[in-house]
C-alpha positions as CSV (number, residue, x, y, z in Angstrom):
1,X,-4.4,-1.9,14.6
2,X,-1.1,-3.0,15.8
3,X,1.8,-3.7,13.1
4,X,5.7,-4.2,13.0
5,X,5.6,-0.8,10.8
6,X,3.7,2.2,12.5
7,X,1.3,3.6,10.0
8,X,1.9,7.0,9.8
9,X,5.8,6.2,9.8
10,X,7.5,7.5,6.6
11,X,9.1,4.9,3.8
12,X,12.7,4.3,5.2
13,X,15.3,1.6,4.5
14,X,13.7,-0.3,7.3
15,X,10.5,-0.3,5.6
16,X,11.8,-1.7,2.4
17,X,13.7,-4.7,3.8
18,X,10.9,-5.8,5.6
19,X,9.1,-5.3,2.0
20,X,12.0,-7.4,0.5
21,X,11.8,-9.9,2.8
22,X,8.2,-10.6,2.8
23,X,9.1,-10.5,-1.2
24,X,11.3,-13.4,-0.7
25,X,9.2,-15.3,1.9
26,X,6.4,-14.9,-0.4
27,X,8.9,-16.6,-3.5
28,X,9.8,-19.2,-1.3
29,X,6.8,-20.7,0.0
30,X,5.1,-20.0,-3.9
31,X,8.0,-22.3,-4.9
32,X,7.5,-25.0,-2.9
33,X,4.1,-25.7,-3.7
34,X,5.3,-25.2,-7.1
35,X,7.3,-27.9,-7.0
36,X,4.5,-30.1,-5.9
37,X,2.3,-29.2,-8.6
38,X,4.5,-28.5,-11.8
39,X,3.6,-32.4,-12.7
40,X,0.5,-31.8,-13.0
41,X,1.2,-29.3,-16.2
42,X,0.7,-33.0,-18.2
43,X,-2.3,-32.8,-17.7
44,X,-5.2,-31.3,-19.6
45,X,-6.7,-27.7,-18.4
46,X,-9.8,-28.4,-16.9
47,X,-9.0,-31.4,-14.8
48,X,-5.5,-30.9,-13.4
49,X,-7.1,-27.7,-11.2
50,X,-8.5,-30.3,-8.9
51,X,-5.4,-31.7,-8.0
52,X,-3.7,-28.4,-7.3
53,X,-6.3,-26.8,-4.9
54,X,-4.7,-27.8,-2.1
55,X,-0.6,-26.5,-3.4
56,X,-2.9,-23.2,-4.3
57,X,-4.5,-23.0,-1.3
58,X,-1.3,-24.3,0.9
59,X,0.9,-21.8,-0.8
60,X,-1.8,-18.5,-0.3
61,X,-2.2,-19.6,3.5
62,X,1.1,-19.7,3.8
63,X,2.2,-16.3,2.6
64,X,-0.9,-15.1,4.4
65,X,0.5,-16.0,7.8
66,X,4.2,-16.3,7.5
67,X,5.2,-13.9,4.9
68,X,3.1,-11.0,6.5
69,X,1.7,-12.5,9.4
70,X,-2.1,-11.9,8.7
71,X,-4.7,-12.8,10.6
72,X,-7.2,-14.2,9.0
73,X,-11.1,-13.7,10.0
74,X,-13.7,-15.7,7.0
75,X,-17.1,-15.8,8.3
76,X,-19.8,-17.5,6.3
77,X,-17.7,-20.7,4.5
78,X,-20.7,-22.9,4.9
79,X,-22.1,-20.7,2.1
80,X,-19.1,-22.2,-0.1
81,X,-20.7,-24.6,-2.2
82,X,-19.0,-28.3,-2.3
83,X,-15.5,-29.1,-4.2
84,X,-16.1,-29.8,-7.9
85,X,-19.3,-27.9,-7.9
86,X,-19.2,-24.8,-10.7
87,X,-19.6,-21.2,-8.5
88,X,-18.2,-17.7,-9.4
89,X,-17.1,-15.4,-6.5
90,X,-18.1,-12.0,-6.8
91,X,-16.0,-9.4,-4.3
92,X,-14.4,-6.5,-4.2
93,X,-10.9,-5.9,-4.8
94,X,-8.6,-4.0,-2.2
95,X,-5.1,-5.2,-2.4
96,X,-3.4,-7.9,-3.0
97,X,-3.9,-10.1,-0.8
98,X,-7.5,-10.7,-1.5
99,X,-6.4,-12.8,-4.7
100,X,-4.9,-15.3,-1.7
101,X,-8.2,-15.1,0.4
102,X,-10.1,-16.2,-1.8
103,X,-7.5,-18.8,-3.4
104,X,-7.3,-20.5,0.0
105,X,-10.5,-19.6,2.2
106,X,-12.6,-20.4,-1.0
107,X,-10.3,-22.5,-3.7
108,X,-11.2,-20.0,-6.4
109,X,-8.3,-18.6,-8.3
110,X,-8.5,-15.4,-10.2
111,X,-9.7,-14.1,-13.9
112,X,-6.4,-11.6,-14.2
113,X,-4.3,-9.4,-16.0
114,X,-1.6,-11.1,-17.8
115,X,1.1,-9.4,-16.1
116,X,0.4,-11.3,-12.9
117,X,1.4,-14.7,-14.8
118,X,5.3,-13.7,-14.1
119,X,4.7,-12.9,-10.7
120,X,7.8,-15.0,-10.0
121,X,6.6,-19.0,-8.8
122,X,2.9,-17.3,-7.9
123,X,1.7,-16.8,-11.3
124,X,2.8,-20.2,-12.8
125,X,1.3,-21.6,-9.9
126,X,-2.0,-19.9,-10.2
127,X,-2.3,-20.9,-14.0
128,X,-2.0,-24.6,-12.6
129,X,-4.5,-24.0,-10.1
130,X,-7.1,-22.4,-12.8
131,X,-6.4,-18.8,-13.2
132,X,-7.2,-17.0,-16.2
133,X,-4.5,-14.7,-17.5
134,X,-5.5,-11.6,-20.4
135,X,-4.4,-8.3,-22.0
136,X,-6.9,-6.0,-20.5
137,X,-6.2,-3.5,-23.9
138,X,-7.1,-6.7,-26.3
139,X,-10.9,-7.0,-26.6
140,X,-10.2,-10.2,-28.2
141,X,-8.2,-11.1,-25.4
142,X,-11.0,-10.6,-23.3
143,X,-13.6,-12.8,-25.3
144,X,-11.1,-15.3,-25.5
145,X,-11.1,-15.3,-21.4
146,X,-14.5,-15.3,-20.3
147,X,-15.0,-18.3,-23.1
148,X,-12.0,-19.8,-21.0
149,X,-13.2,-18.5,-17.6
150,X,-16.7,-20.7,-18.5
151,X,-15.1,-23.7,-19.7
152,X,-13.0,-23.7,-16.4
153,X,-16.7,-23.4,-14.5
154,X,-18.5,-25.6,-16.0
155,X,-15.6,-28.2,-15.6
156,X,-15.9,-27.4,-11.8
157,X,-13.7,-25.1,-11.2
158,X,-14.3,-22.1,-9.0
159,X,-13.4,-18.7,-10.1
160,X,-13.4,-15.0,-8.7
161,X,-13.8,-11.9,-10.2
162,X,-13.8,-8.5,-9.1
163,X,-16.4,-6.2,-10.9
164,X,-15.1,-3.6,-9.7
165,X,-12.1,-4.2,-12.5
166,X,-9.4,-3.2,-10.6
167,X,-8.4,-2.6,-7.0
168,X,-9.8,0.3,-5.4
169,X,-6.9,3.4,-5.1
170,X,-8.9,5.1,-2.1
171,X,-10.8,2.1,0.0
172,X,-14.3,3.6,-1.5
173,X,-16.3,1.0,-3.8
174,X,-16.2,1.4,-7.5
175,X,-19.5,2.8,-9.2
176,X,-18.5,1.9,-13.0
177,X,-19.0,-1.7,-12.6
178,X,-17.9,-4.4,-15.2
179,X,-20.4,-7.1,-15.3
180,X,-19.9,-8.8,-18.4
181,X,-18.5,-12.4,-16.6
182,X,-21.5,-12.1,-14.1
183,X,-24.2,-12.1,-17.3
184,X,-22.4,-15.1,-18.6
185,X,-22.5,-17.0,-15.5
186,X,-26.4,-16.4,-15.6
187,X,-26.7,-17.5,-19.2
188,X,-24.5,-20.7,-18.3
189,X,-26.1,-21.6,-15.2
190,X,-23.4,-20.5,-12.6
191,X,-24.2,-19.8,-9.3
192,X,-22.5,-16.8,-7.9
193,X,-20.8,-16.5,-4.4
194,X,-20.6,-13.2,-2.8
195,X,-17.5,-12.2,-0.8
196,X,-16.9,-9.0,0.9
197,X,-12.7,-8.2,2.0
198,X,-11.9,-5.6,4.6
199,X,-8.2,-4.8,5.8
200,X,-6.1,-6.3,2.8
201,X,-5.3,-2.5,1.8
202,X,-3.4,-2.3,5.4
203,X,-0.8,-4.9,4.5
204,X,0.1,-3.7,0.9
205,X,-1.2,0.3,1.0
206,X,-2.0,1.5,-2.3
207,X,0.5,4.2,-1.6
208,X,3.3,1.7,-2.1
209,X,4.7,3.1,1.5
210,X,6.0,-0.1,2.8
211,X,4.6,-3.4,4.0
212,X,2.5,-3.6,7.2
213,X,2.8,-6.9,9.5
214,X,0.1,-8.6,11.6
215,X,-2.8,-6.7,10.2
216,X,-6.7,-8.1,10.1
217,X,-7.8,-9.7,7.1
218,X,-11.8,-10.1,7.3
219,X,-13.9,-11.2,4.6
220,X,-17.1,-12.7,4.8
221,X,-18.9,-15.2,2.0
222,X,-22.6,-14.1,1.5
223,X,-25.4,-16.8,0.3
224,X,-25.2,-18.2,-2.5
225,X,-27.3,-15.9,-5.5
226,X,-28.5,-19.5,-7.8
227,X,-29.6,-18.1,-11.6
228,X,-32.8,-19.6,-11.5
229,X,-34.2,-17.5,-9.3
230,X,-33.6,-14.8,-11.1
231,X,-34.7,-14.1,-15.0
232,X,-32.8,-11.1,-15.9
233,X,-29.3,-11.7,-15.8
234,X,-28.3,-8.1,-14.5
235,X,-30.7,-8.5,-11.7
236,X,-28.7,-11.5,-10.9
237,X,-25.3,-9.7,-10.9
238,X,-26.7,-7.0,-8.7
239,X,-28.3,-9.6,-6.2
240,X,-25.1,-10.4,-5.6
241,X,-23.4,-7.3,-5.7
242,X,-25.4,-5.7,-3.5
243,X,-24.2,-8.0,-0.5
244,X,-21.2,-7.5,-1.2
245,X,-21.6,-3.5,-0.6
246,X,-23.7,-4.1,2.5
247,X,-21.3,-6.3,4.1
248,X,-18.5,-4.1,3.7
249,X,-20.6,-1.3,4.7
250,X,-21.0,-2.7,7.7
251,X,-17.0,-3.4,8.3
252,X,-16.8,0.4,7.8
253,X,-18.6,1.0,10.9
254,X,-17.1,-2.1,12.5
255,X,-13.5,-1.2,11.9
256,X,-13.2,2.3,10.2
């Protein structure tokens, strides 16, 4: 896989003022869309989401391509259910930039770690788009977010969440998964959307070496696991789970 920085090349100043500017490019096209939705902040949390879907998805598309040049494969976005219908999107986390995938290929902005809310013009912007920000340390914190993160659903807004917990440091899926928003969404009645990302790890390494330009971002949207198929909610976070793990299984063979 071709890129402006070779892979095995070691971190030099060249490295980090292509990470600077694809900093800056990322600012500046997170502003802009910003700017379009800051009036929205007057209005009330659970409605104003639907009229910043498209400076959410316009500003993740456009860091995407122009800030590091992705390319951007999505298979499967007819399994993406309707606008203003409630679904959860279950994948696992990589890098970075599969917060943005998902933001644009499937309007569904991310339950998070607080510290991402001062991301500078990307985390306001998320919280106007619907993102749920939380001290991992704070139980209560927690509670407080999955009661927001199912208000936010059953208002129609679209979600992801990553039970893995956190990105993965070595490419390998996590074992030790955290279902707890999962087993809500079955007792509430929220479908669940699989999505499986490959290649977002090759653009922001978790080695912190450097940037990497025109890489492959692949992620693929499974069918839709509905809860009333299912009467045990853990088989119901699995169902959808388990696509997840045998789609990217089979990127690993594609694209090793």
């Amino acid at each position: 896989m071709r890129g402006l920085v070779d892979h095995t090349a070691p971190m030099g100043v060249m490295n980090v003022v292509l990470g600077v500017c694809a900093g800056l490019a990322s600012v500046a096209c997170a502003s802009f869309f910003l700017a379009c939705a800051a009036p929205t902040l007057l209005i009330p949390r659970g409605r104003r989401e639907r009229y910043n879907a498209w400076t959410n998805a316009g500003a993740s598309y456009a860091i995407l391509r122009y800030a590091f040049l992705a390319e951007l494969d999505v298979r499967g976005r007819e399994n993406v259910p309707p606008t203003g219908q409630p679904y959860l999107v279950v994948a696992n986390h990589r890098a970075f930039p599969d917060v943005l995938t998902l933001i644009w290929a499937a309007g569904a902005e991310g339950i998070s770690k607080r510290e991402v809310l001062w991301f500078p013009a990307m985390g306001w912007l998320g919280y106007l788009g619907g993102a749920v920000f939380f001290d991992r340390r704070d139980p209560e914190a927690r509670a407080r977010a999955k009661r927001e993160s199912l208000f936010l659903l059953q208002q129609g807004v679209p979600l992801h969440v990553y039970p893995e917990g956190r990105r993965s440091p070595d490419g390998r899926l996590g074992q030790d998964l955290q279902l707890g928003m999962l087993l809500a969404a079955h007792e509430a009645g929220i479908p669940l959307l699989p999505a499986a990302m490959w290649g977002t790890d090759r653009i922001l390494p978790n080695s912190m070496d450097g940037v990497r330009f025109r890489q492959r971002i692949r992620c693929h949207f499974g069918r839709l696991v509905r809860p009333e198929d299912f009467e045990d909610g853990r088989d119901f976070a699995m169902a959808a789970w388990n696509q997840v793990v045998e789609r990217v299984g089979a990127f690993e063979r594609e694209d090793p």
